[in-house]
C-alpha positions as CSV (number, residue, x, y, z in Angstrom):
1,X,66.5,53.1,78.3
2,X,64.0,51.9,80.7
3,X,61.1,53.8,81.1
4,X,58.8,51.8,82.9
5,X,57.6,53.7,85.7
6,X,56.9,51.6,89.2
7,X,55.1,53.9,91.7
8,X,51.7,54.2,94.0
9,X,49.1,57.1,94.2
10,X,46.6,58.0,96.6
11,X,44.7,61.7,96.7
12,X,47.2,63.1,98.9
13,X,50.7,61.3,97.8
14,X,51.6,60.2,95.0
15,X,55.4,58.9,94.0
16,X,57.4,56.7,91.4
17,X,60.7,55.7,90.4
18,X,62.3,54.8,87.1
19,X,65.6,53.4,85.9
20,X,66.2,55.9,82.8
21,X,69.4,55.0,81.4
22,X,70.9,53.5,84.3
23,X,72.0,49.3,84.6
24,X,70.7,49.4,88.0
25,X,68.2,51.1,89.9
26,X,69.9,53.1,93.2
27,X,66.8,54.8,94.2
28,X,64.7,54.1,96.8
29,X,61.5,56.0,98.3
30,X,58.6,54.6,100.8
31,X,55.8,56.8,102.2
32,X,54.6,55.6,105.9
33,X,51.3,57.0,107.3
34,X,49.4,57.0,110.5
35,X,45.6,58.0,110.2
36,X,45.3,57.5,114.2
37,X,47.8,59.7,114.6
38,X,47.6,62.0,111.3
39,X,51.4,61.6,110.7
40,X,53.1,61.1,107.7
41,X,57.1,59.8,107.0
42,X,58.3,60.0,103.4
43,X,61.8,59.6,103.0
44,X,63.5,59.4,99.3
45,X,67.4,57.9,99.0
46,X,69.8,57.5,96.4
47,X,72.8,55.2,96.9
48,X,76.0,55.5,95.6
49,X,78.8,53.1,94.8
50,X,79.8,50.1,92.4
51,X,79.5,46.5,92.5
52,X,75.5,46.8,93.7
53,X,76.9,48.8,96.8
54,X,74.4,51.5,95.8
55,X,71.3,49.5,95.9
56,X,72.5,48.0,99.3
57,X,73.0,51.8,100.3
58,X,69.4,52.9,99.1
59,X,67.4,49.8,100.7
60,X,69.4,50.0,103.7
61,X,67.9,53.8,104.2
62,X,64.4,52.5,103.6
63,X,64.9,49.5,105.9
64,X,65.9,51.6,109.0
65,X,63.1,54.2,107.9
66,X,60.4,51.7,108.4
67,X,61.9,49.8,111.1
68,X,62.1,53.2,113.4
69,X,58.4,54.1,111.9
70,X,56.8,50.7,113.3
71,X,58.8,51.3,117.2
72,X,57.1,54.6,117.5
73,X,59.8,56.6,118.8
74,X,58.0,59.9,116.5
75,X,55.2,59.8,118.9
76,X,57.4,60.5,122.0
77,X,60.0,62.2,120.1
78,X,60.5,65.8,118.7
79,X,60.3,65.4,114.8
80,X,63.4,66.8,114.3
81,X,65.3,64.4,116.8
82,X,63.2,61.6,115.6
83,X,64.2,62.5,112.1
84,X,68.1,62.8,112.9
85,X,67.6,59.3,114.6
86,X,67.0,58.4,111.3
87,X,69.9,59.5,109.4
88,X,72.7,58.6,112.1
89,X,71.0,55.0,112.2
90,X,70.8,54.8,108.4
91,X,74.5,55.9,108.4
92,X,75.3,52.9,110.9
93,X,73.1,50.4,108.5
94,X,75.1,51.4,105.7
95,X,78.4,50.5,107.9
96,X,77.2,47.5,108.6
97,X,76.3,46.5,105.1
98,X,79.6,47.6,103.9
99,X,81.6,44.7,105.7
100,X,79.4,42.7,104.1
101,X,80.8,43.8,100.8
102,X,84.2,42.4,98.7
103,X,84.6,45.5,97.0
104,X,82.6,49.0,96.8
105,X,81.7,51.0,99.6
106,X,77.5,52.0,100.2
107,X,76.9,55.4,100.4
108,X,73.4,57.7,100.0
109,X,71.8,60.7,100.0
110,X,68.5,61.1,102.0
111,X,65.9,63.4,102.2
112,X,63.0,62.9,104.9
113,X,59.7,64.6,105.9
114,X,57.9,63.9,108.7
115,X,54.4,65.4,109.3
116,X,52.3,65.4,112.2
117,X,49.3,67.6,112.2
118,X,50.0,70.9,111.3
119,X,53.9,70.5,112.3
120,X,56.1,69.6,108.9
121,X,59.9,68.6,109.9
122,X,62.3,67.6,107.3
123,X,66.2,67.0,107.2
124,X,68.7,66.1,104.3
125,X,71.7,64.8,104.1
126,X,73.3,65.0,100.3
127,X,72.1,66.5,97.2
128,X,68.5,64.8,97.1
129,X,65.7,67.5,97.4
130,X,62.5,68.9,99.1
131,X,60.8,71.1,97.4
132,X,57.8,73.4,99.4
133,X,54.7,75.1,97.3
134,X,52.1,77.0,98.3
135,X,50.3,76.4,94.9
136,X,53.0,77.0,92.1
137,X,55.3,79.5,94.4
138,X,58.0,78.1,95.9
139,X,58.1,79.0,99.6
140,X,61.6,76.8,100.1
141,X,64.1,74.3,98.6
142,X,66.6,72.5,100.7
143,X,70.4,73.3,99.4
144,X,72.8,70.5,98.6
145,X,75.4,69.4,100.4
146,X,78.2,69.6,97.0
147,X,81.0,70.8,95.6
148,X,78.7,72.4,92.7
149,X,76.1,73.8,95.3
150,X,79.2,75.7,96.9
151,X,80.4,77.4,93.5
152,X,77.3,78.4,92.8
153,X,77.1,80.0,96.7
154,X,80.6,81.6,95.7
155,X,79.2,82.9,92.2
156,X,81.0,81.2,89.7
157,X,78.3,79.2,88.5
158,X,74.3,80.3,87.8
159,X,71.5,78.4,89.1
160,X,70.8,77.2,85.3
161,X,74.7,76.1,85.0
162,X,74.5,74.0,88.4
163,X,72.8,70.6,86.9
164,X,75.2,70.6,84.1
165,X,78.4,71.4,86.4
166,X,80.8,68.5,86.9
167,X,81.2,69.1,90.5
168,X,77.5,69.0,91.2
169,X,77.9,65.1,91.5
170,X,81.1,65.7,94.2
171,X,79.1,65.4,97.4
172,X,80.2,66.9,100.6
173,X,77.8,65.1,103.1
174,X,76.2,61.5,102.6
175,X,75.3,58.8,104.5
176,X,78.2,55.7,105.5
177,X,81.7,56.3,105.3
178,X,84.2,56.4,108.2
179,X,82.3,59.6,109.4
180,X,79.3,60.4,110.7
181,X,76.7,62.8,108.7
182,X,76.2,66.6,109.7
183,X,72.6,66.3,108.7
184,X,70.4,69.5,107.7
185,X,67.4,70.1,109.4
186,X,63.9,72.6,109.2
187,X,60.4,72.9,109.9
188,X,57.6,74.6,109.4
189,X,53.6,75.2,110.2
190,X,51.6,73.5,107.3
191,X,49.2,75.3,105.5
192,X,46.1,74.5,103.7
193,X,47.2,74.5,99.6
194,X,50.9,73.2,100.3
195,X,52.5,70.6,98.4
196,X,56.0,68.7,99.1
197,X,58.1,67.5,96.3
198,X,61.0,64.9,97.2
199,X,63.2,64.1,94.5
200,X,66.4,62.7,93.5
201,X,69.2,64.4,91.2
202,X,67.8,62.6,88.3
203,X,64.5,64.8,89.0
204,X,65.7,68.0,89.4
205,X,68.5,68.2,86.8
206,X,66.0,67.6,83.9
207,X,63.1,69.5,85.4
208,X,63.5,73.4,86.7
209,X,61.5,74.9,89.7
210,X,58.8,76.5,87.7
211,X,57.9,72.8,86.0
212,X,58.0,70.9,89.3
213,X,56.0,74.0,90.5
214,X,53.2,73.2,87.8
215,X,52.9,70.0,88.4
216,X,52.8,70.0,92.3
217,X,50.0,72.3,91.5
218,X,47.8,69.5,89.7
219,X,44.6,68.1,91.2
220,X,45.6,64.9,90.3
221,X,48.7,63.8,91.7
222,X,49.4,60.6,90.6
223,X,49.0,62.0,86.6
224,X,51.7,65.0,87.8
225,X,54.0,62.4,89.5
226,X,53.5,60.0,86.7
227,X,54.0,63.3,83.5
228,X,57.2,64.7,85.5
229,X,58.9,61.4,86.0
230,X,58.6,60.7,82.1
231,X,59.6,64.3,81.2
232,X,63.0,64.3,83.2
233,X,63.2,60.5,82.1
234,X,63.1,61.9,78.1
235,X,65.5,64.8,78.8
236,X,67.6,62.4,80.2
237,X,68.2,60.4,77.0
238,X,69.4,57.2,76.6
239,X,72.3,57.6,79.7
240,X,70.2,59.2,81.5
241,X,69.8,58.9,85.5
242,X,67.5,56.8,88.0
243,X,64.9,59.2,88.9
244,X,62.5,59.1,92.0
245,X,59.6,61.6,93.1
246,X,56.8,61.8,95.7
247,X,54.4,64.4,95.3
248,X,52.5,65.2,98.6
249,X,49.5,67.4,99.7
250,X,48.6,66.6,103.4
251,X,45.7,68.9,104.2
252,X,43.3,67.1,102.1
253,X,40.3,66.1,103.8
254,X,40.2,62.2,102.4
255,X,41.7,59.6,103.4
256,X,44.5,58.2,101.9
257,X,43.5,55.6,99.0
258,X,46.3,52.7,98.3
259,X,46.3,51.6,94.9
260,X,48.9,51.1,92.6
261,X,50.0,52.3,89.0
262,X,49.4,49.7,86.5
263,X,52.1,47.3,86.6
264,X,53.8,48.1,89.8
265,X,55.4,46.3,92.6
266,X,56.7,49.5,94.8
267,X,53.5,50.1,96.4
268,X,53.2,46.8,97.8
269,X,57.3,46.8,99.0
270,X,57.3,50.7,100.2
271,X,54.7,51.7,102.1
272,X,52.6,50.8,105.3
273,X,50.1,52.6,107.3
């Protein structure tokens, strides 16, 4: 299993990504940032599909994330149309890379927060997650888009049965495919003491609300992004899943700081600013 950890850290994000028990690594995060204009774009994906169609799916995400961040089209644009921009373009990339492929077919999740001031926006296609605290209490968790998420809605399954579930992994939304993606959208006022938590399924299977709770809590940031990755990367065992997390707390006075954990080449691939 591999356990090394890539990520980056600042005092107001902090995010990694591991491999666990996986042969590749499907997925893919990058957190943008505009001090000028005190915005922020994280966006976390996890691809889906054999034959390294996955990874294609995951980087294309990331690619069309950055590319729309560097036009500019946020400044002029609502965050939630800017954001739903996003997803329908990262569902035509994915398309696109697909005739590029022999066999397989890209797919992806992606989850995306986009904050400007004191305005938070984020949208979700998929069964990757946000997560919103207000210290440890959860104020709001986005609901994914499965088969499992809908028994559990019906009542056959409890919230503690629903990582477990076979049909959790059956998704009813996602990015490429011959149709386009009904993507999931909110917003909210930011508030001094919040923290955001994007994560794939390998995250939040292994850890439960109350832990990622705890650590979004932590002072430090990078040490809680770098102690909850490992954690969901030990329950996982020896087949268990890519994981991903960014941890972010925006109303901190101080700037962001780039820096990267020891060892790792995501900082310098995923993020600009």
């Amino acid at each position: 299993m591999d356990r090394h950890i890539e990520g980056f850290r600042g005092p107001r994000v902090a995010a990694g990504r591991a491999r666990g028990g996986r042969e590749t690594q499907q997925d893919e995060l990058v957190c943008l940032h505009d001090p000028g204009e005190d915005a922020h774009l994280l966006v976390l994906a996890d691809g889906m599909g054999g034959d390294g169609a996955g990874e294609l799916a995951a980087a294309g995400v990331i690619h069309v994330a950055r590319q729309l961040w560097q036009q500019g089209g946020w400044r002029e644009q609502p965050g939630a149309l800017f954001l739903e921009t996003l997803c329908q373009d990262a569902h035509a990339e994915l398309r696109r890379r697909g005739e590029q492929l022999a066999s397989g077919e890209p797919h992806s999740t992606v989850v995306a927060l986009l904050i400007r001031g004191r305005r938070v926006c984020w949208a979700h296609v998929g069964d990757s997650r946000l997560y919103r605290f207000q210290g440890r209490r959860l104020l709001g968790c986005t609901e994914d888009h499965s088969v499992g998420q809908l028994k559990m809605r019906r009542g056959e399954l409890s919230h503690q049965q629903l990582a477990d579930d076979p049909d959790q992994h059956k998704l009813l939304r996602g990015l490429g495919g011959p149709q386009p993606p009904q993507v999931e959208h909110g917003c909210a006022v930011l508030r001094t003491g919040q923290t955001f938590a994007l994560c794939s399924d390998g995250v939040w299977e292994r850890l439960s609300t109350h832990e990622l709770g705890r650590f979004a809590r932590c002072r430090n940031l990078p040490a809680a992004t770098h102690e909850a990755l490992t954690l969901a990367l030990q329950r996982g065992g020896e087949q268990g899943d890519n994981v991903a997390l960014i941890l972010a707390r925006p109303g901190a006075a101080r700037p962001w700081w780039r820096g990267g954990l020891p060892g790792s080449a995501l900082f310098d691939r995923a993020t600009e600013g």
